[in-house]
N, CA and C atoms of all chains as a GROMACS GRO file, in nm:
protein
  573
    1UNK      N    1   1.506  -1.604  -1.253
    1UNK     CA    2   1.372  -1.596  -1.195
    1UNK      C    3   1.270  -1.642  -1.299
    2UNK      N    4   1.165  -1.712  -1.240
    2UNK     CA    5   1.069  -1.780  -1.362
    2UNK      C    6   0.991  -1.654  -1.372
    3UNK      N    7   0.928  -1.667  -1.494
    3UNK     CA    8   0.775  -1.546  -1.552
    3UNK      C    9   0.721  -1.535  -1.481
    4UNK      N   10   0.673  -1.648  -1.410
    4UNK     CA   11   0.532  -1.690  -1.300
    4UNK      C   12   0.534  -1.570  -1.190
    5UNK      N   13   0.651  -1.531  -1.147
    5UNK     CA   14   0.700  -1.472  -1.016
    5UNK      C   15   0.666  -1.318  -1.057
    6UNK      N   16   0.732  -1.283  -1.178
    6UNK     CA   17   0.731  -1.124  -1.234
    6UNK      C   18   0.562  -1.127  -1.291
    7UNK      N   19   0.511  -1.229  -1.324
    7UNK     CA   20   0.347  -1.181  -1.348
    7UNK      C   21   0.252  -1.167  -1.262
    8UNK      N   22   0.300  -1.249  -1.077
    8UNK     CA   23   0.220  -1.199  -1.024
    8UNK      C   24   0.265  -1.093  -0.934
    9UNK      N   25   0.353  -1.026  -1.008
    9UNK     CA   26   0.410  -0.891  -0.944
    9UNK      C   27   0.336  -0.792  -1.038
   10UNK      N   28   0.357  -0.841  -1.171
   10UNK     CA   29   0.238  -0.736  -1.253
   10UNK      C   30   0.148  -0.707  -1.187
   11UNK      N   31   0.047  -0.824  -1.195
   11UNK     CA   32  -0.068  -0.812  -1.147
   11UNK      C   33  -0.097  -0.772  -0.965
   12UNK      N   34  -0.024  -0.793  -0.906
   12UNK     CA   35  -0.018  -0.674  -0.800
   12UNK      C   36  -0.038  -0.506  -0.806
   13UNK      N   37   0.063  -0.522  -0.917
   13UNK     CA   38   0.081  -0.361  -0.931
   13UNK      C   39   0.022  -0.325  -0.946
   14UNK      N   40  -0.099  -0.383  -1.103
   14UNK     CA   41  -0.203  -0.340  -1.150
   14UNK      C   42  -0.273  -0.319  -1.020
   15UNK      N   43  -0.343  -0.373  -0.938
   15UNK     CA   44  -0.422  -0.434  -0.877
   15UNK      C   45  -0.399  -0.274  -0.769
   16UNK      N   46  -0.309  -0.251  -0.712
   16UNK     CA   47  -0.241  -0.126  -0.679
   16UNK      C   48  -0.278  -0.007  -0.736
   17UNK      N   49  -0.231  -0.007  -0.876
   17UNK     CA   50  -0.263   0.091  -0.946
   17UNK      C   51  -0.420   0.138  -0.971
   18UNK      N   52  -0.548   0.042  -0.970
   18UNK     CA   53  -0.702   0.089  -0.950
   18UNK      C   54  -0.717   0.078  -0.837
   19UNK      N   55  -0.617   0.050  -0.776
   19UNK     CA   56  -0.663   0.145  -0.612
   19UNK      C   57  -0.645   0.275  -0.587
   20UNK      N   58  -0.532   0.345  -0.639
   20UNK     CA   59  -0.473   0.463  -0.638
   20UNK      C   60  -0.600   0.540  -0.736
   21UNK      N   61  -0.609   0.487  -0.861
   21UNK     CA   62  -0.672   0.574  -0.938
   21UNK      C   63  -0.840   0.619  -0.877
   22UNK      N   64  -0.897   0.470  -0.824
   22UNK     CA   65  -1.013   0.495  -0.724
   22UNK      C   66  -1.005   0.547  -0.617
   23UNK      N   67  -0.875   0.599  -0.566
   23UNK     CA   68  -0.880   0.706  -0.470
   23UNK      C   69  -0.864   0.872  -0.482
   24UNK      N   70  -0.800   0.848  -0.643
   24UNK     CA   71  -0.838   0.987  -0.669
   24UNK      C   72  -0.969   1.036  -0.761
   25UNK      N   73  -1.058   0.905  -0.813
   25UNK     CA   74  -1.161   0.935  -0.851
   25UNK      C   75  -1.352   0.960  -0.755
   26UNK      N   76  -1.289   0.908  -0.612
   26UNK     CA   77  -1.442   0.873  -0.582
   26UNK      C   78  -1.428   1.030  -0.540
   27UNK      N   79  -1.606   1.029  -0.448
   27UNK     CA   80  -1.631   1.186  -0.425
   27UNK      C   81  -1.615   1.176  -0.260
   28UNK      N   82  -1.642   1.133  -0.168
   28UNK     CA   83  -1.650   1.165  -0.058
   28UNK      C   84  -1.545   1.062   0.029
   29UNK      N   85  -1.575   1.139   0.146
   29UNK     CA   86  -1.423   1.023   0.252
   29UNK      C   87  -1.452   0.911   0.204
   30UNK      N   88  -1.569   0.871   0.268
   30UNK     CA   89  -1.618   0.742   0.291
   30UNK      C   90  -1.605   0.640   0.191
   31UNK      N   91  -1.648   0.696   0.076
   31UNK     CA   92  -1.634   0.656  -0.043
   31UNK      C   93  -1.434   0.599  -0.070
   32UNK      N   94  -1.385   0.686  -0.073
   32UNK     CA   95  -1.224   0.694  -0.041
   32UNK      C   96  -1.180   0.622   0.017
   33UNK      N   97  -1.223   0.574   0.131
   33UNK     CA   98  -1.140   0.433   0.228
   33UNK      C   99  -1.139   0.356   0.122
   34UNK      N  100  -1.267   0.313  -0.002
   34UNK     CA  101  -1.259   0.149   0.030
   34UNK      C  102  -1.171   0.179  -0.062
   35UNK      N  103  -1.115   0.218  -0.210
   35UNK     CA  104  -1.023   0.152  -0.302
   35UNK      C  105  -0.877   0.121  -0.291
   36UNK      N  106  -0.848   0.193  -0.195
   36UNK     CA  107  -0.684   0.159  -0.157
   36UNK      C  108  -0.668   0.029  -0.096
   37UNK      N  109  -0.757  -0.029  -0.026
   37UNK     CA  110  -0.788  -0.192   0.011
   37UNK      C  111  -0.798  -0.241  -0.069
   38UNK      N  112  -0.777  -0.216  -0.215
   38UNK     CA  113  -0.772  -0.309  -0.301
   38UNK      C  114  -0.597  -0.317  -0.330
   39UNK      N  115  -0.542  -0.236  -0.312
   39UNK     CA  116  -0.395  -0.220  -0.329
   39UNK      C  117  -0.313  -0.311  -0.177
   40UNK      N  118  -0.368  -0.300  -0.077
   40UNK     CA  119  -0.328  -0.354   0.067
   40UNK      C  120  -0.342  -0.509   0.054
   41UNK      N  121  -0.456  -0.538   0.006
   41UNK     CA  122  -0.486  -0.659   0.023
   41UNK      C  123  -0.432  -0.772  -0.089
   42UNK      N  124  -0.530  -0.739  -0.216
   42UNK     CA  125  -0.457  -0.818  -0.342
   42UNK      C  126  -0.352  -0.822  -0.367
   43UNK      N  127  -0.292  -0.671  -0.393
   43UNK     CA  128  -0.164  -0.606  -0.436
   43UNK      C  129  -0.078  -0.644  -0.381
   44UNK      N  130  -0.055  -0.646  -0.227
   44UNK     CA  131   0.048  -0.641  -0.155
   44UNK      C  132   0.016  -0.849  -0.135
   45UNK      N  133  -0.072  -0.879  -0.205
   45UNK     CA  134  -0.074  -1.030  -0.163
   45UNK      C  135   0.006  -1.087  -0.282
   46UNK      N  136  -0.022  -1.036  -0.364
   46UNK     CA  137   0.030  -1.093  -0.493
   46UNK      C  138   0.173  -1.061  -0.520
   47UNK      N  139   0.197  -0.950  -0.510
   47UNK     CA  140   0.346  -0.915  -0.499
   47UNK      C  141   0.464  -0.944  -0.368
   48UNK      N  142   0.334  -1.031  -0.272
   48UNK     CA  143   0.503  -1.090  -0.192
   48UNK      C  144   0.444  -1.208  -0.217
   49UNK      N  145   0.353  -1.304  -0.300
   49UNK     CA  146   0.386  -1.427  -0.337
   49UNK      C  147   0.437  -1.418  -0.464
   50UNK      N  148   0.485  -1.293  -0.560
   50UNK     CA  149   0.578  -1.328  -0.652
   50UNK      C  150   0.694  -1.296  -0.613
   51UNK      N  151   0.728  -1.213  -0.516
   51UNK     CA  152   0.857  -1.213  -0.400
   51UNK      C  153   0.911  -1.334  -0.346
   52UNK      N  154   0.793  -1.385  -0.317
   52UNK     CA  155   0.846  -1.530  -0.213
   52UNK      C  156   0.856  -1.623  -0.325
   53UNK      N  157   0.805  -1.633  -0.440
   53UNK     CA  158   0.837  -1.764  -0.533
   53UNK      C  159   0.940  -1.750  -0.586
   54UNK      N  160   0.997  -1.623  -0.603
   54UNK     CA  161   1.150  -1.541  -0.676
   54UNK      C  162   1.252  -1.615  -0.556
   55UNK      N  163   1.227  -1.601  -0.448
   55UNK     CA  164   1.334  -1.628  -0.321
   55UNK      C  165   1.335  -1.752  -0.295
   56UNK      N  166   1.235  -1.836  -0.327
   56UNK     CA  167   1.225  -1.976  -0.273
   56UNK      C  168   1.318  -2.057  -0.425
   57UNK      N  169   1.272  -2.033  -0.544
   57UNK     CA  170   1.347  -2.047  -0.677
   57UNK      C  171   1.470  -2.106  -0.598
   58UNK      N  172   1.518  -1.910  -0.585
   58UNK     CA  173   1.671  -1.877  -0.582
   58UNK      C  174   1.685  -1.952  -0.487
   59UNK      N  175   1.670  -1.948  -0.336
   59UNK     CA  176   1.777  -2.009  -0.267
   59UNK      C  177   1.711  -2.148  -0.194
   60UNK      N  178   1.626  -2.183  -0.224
   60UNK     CA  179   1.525  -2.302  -0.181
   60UNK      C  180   1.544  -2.340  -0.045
   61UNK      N  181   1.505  -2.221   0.040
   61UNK     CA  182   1.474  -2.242   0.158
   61UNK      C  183   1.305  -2.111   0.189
   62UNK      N  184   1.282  -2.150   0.312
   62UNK     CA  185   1.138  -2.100   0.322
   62UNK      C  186   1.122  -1.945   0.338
   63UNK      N  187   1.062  -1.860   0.200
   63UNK     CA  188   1.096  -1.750   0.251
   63UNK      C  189   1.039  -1.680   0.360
   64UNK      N  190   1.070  -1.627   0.423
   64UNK     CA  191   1.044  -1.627   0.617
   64UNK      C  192   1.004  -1.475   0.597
   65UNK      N  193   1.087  -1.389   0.538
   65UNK     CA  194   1.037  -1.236   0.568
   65UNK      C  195   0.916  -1.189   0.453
   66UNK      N  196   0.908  -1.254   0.352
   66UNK     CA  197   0.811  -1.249   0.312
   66UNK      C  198   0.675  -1.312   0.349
   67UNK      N  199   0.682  -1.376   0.454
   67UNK     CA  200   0.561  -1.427   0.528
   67UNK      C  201   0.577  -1.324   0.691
   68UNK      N  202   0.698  -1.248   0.713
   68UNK     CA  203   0.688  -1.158   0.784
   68UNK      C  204   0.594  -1.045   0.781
   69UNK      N  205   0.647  -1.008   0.691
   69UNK     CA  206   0.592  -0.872   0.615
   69UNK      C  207   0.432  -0.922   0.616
   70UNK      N  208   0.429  -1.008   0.568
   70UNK     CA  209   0.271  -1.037   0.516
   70UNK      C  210   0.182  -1.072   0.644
   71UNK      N  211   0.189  -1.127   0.724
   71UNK     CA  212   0.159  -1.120   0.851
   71UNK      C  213   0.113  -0.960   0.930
   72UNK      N  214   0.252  -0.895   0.908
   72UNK     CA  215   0.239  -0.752   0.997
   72UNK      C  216   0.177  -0.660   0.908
   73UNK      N  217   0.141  -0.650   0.751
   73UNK     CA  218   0.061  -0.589   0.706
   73UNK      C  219  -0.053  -0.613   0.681
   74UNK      N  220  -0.119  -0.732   0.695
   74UNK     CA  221  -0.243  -0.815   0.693
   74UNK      C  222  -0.316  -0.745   0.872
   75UNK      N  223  -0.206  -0.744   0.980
   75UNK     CA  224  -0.285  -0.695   1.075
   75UNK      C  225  -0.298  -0.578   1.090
   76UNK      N  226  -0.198  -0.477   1.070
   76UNK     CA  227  -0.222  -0.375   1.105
   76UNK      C  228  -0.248  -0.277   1.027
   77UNK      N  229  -0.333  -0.318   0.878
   77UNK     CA  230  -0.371  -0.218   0.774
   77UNK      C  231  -0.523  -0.166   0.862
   78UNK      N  232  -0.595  -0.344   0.874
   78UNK     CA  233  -0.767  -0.283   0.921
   78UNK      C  234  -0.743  -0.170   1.024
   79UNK      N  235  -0.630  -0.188   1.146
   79UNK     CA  236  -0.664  -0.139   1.206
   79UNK      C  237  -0.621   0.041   1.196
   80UNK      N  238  -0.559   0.056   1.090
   80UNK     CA  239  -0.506   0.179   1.043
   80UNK      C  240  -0.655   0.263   0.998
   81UNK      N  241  -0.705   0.157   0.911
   81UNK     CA  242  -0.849   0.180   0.828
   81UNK      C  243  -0.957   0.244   0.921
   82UNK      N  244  -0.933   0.149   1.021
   82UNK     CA  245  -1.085   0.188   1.126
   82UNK      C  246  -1.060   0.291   1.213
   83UNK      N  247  -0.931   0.323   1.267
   83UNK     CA  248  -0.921   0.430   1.310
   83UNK      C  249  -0.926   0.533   1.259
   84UNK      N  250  -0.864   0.562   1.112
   84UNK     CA  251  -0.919   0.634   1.015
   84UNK      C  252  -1.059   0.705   1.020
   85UNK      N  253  -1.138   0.574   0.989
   85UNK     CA  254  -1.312   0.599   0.962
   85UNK      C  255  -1.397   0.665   1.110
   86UNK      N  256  -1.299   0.642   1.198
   86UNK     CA  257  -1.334   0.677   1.339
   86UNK      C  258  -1.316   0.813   1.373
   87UNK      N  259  -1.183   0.873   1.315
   87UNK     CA  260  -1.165   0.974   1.300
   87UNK      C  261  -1.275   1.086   1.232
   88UNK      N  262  -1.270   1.045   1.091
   88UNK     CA  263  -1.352   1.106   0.966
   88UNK      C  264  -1.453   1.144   1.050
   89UNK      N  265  -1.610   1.027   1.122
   89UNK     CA  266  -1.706   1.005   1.157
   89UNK      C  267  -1.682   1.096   1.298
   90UNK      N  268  -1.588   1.083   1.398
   90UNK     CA  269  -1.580   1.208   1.499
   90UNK      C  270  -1.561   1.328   1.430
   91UNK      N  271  -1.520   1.380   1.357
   91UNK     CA  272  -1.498   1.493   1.291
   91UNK      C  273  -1.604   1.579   1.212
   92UNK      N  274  -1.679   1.495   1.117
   92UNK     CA  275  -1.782   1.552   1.045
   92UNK      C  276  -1.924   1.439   1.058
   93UNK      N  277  -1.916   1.370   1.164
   93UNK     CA  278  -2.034   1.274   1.134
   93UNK      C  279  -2.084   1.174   1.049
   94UNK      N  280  -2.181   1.122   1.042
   94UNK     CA  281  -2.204   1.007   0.986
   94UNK      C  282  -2.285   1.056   0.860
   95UNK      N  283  -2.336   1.202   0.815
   95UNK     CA  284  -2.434   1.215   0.731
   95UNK      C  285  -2.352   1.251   0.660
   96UNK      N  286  -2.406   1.332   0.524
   96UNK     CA  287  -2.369   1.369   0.408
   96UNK      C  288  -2.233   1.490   0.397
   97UNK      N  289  -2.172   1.458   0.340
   97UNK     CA  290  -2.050   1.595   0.351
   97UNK      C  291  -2.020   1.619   0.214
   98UNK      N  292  -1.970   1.777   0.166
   98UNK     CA  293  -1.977   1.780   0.010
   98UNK      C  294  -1.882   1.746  -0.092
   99UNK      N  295  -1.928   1.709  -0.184
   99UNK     CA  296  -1.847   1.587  -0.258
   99UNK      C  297  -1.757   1.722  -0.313
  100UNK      N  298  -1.628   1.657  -0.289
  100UNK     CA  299  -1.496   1.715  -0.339
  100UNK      C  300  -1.434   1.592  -0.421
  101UNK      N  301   0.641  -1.370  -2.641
  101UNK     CA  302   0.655  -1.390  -2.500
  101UNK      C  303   0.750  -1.282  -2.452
  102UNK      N  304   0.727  -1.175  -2.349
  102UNK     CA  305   0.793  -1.048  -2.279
  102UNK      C  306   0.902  -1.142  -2.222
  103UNK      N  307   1.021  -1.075  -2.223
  103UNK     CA  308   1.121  -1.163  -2.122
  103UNK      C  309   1.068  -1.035  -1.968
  104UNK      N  310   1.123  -1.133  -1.886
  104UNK     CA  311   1.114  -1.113  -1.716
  104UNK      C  312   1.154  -0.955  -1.682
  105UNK      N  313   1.276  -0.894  -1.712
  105UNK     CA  314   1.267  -0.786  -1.681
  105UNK      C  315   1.207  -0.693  -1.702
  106UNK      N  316   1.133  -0.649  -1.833
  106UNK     CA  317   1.053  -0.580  -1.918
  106UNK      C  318   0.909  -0.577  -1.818
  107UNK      N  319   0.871  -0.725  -1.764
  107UNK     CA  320   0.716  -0.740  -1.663
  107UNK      C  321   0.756  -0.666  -1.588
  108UNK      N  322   0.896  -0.681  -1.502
  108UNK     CA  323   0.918  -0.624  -1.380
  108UNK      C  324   0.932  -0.439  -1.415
  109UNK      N  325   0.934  -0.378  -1.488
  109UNK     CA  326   0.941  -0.296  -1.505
  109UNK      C  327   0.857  -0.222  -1.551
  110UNK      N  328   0.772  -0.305  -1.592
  110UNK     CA  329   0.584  -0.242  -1.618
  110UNK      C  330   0.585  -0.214  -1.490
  111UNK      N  331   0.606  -0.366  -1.393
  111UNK     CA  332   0.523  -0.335  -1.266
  111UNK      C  333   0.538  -0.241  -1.213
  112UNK      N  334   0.701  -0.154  -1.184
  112UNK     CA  335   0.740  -0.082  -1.147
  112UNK      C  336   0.675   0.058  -1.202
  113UNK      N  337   0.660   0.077  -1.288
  113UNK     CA  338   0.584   0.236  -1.360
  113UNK      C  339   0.458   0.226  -1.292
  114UNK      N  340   0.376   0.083  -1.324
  114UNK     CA  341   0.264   0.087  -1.234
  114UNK      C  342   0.256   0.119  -1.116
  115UNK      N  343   0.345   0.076  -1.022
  115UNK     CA  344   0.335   0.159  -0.901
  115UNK      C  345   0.353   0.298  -0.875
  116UNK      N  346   0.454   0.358  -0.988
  116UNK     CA  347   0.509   0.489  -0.977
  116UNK      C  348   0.400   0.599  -0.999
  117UNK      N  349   0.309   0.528  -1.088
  117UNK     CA  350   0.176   0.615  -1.080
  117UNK      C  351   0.038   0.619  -0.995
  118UNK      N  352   0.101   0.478  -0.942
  118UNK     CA  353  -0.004   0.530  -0.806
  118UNK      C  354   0.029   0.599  -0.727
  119UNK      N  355   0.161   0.562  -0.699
  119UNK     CA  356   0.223   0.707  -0.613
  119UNK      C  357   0.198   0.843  -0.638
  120UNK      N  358   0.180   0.838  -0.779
  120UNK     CA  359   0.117   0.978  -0.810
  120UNK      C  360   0.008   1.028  -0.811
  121UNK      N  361  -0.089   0.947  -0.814
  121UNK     CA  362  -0.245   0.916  -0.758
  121UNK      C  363  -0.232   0.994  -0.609
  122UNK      N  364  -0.175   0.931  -0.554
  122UNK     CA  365  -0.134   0.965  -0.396
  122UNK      C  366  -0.140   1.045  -0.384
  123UNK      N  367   0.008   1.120  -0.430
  123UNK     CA  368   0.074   1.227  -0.410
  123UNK      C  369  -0.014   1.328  -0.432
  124UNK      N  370  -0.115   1.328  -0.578
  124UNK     CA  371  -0.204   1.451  -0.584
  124UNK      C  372  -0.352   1.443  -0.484
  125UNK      N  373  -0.353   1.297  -0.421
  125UNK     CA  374  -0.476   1.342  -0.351
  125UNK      C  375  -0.406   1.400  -0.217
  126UNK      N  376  -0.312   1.348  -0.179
  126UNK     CA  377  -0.232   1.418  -0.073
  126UNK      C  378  -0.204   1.559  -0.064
  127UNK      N  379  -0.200   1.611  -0.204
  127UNK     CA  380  -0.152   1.772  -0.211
  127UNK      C  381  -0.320   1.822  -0.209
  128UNK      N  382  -0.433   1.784  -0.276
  128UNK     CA  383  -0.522   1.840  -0.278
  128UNK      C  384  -0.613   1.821  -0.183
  129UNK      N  385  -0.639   1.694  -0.135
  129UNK     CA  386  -0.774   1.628  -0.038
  129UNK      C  387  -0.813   1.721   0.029
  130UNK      N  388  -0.956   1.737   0.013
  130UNK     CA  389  -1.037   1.864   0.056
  130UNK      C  390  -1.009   1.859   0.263
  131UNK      N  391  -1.019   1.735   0.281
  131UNK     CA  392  -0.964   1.729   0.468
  131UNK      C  393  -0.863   1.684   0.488
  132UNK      N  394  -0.857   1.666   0.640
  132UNK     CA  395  -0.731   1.604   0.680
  132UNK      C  396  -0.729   1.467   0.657
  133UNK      N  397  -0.813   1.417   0.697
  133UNK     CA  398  -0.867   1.264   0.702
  133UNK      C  399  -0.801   1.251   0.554
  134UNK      N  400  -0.845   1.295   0.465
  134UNK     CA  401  -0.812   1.263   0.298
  134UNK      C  402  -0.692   1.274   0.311
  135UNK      N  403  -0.604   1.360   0.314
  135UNK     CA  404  -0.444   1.394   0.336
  135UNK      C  405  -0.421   1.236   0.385
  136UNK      N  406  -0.449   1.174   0.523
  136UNK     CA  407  -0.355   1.083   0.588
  136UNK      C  408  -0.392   0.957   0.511
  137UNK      N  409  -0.543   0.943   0.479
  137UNK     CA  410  -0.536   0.874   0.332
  137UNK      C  411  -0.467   0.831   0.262
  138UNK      N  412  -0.391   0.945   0.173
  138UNK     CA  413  -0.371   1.003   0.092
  138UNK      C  414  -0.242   0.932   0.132
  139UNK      N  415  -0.155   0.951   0.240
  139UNK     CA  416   0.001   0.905   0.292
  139UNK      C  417  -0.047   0.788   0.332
  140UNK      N  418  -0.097   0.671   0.353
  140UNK     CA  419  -0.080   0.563   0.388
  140UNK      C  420  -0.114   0.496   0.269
  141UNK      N  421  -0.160   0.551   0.171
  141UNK     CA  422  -0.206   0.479   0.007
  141UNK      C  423  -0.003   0.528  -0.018
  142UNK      N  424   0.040   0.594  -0.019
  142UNK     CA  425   0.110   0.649  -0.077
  142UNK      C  426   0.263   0.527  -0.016
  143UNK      N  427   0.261   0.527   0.117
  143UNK     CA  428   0.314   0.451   0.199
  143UNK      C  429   0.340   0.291   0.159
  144UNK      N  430   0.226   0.228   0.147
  144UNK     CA  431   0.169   0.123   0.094
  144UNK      C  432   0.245   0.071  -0.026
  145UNK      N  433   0.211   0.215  -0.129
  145UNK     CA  434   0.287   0.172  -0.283
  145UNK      C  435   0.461   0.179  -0.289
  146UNK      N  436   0.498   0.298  -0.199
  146UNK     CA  437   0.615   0.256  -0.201
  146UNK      C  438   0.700   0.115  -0.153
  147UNK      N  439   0.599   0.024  -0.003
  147UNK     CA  440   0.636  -0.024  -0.037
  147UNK      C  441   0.629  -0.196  -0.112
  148UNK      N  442   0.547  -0.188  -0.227
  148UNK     CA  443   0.563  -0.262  -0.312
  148UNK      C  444   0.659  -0.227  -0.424
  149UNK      N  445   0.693  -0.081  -0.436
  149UNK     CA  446   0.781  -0.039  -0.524
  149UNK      C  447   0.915  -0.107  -0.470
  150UNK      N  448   0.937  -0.104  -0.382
  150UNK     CA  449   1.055  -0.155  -0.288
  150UNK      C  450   1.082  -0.300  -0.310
  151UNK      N  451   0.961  -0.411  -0.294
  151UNK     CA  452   0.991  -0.550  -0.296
  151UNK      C  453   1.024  -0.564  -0.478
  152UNK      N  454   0.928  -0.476  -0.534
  152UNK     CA  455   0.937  -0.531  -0.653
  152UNK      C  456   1.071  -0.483  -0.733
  153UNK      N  457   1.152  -0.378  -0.659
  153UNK     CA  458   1.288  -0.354  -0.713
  153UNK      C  459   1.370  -0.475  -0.628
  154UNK      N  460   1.343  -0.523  -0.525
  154UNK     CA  461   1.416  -0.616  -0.507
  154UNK      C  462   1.376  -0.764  -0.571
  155UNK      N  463   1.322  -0.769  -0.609
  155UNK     CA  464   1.300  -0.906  -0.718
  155UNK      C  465   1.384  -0.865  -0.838
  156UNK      N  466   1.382  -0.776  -0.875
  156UNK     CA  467   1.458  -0.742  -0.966
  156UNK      C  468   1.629  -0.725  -0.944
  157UNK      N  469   1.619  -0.719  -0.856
  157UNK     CA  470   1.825  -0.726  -0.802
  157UNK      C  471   1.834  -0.820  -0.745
  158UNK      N  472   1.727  -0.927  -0.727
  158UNK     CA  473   1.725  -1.035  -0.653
  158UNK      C  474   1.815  -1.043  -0.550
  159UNK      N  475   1.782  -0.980  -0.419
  159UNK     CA  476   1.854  -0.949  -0.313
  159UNK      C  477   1.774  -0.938  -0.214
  160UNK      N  478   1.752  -0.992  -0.101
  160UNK     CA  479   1.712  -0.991   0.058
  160UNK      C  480   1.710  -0.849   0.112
  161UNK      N  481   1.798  -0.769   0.070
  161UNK     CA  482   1.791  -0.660   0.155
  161UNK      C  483   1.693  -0.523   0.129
  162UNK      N  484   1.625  -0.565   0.017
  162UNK     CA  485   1.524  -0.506  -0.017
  162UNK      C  486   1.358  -0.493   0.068
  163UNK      N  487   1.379  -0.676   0.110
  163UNK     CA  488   1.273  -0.700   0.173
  163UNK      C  489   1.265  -0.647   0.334
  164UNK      N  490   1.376  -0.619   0.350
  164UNK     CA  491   1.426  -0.591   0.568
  164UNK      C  492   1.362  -0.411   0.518
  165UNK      N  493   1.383  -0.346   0.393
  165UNK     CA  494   1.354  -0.231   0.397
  165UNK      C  495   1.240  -0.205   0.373
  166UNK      N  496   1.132  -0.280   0.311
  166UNK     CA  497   1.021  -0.265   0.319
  166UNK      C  498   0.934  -0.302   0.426
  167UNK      N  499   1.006  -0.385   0.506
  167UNK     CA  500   0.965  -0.422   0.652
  167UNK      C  501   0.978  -0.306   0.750
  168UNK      N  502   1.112  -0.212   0.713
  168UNK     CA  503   1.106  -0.104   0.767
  168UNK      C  504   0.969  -0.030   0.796
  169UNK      N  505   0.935   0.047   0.628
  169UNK     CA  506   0.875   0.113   0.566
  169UNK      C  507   0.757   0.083   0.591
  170UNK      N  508   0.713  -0.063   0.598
  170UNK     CA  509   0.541  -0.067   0.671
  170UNK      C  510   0.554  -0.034   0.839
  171UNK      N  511   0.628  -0.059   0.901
  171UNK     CA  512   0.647  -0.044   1.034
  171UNK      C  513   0.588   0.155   1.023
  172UNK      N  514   0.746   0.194   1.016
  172UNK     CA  515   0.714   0.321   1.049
  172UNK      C  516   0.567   0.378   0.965
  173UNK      N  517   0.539   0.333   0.857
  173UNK     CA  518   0.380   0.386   0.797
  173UNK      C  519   0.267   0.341   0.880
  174UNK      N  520   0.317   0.220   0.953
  174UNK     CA  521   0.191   0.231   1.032
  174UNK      C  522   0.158   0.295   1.157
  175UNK      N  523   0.282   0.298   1.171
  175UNK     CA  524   0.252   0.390   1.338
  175UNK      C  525   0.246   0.571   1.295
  176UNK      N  526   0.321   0.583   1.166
  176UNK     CA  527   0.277   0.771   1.159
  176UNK      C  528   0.129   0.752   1.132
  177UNK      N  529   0.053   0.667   1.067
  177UNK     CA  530  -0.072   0.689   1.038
  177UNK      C  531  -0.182   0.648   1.176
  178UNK      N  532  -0.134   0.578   1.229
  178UNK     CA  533  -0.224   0.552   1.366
  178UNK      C  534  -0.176   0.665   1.439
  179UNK      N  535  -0.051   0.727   1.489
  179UNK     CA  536  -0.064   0.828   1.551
  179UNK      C  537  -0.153   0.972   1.500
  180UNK      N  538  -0.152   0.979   1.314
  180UNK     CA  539  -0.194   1.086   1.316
  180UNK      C  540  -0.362   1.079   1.282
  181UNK      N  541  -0.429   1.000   1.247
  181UNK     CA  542  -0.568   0.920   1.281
  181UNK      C  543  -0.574   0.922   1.427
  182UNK      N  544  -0.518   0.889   1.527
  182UNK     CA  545  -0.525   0.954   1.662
  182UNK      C  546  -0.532   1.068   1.717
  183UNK      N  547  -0.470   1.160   1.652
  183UNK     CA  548  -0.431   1.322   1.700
  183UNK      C  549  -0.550   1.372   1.615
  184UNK      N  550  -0.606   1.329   1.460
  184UNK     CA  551  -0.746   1.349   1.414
  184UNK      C  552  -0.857   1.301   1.529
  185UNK      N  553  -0.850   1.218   1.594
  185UNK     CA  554  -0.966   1.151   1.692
  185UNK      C  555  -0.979   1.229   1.812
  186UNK      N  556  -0.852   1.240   1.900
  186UNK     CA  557  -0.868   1.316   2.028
  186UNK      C  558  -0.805   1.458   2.050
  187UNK      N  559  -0.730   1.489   1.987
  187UNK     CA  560  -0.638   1.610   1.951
  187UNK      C  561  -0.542   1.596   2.041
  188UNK      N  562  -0.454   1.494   2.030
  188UNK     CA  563  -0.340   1.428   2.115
  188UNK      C  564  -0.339   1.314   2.058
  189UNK      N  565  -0.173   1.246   2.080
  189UNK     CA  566  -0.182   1.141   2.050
  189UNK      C  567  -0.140   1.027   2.114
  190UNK      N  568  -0.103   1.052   2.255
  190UNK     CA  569  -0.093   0.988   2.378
  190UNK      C  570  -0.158   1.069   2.464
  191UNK      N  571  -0.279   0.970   2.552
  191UNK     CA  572  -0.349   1.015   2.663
  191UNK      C  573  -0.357   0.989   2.812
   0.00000   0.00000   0.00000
């Protein structure tokens, strides 16, 4: 496997990893949705194009489930997100709630 | 210059501690909303933990399991973001 492939798996992870940490640092829900979208989006972008450049290397054909995957998590994260925020906002409203 | 496995194995700790990120906002999050949060961040990292152990065994069957693993994470989290919304989760 070339470097190229395992560095942009690093940098996924990383990219992952200040999402996690910004989800246990902000104060309120709202606040809370956005940093894990940094792990969904970059993270999970970067680590199946160093997936798919590892597989295409190895067996030089088109890697297909890594454009699977990436497809079905590209659509159905927002909509995980917004139902989420839909929830939160039926539950305690749109104003101020106390920072935990 | 790091040889290849050594990156892949940063990456891997890196994820292992977001999982732990997770895991403690999951055990603590002052609501529910935070809790399911809390499991779909958690969901998420495992599975990149997953592809990125399969780059590392360089094997296909890594990737059908993380295909799993977003499947079922997305439907426990839309059902339970649903049952948070209407208090049911088929209507």
């Amino acid at each position: 496997m070339s470097a190229a492939a395992a560095v942009l798996a690093l940098v996924g992870a990383a990219f992952a990893f200040v999402g996690a940490i910004g989800l246990l640092r902000m104060g309120t829900f709202f606040e809370r949705v956005h940093p894990p979208t940094m792990g969904t989006t970059f993270g999970l972008g970067l680590v199946l194009a160093g997936s798919a450049l590892a597989s295409w290397l190895r067996d030089g054909s088109l890697p297909w489930l890594e454009i699977l995957v990436a497809l079905f998590m590209f659509v159905t994260t927002p909509v995980t997100y917004m139902l989420l925020s839909r929830a939160a906002m039926h539950r305690d409203g749109p104003g101020e709630e106390p920072r935990a | 210059m790091i040889p290849v496995p050594v990156i892949l194995v940063l990456a891997q700790a890196l994820l292992a501690l977001a999982m732990g990120c997770a895991l403690f906002r999951l055990l603590r999050g002052p609501r529910a909303q935070d809790r399911v949060l809390a499991l779909d961040t958690l969901y998420v990292n495992a599975m990149l933990l997953v592809l990125v152990s399969g780059m590392r065994a360089s094997s296909t069957v890594y990737l059908e399991s993380a295909l799993v693993i977003g499947m079922l994470g997305f439907v426990s989290t839309a059902a339970a973001a649903k049952f948070l919304l209407r208090g049911e989760v088929i209507e």
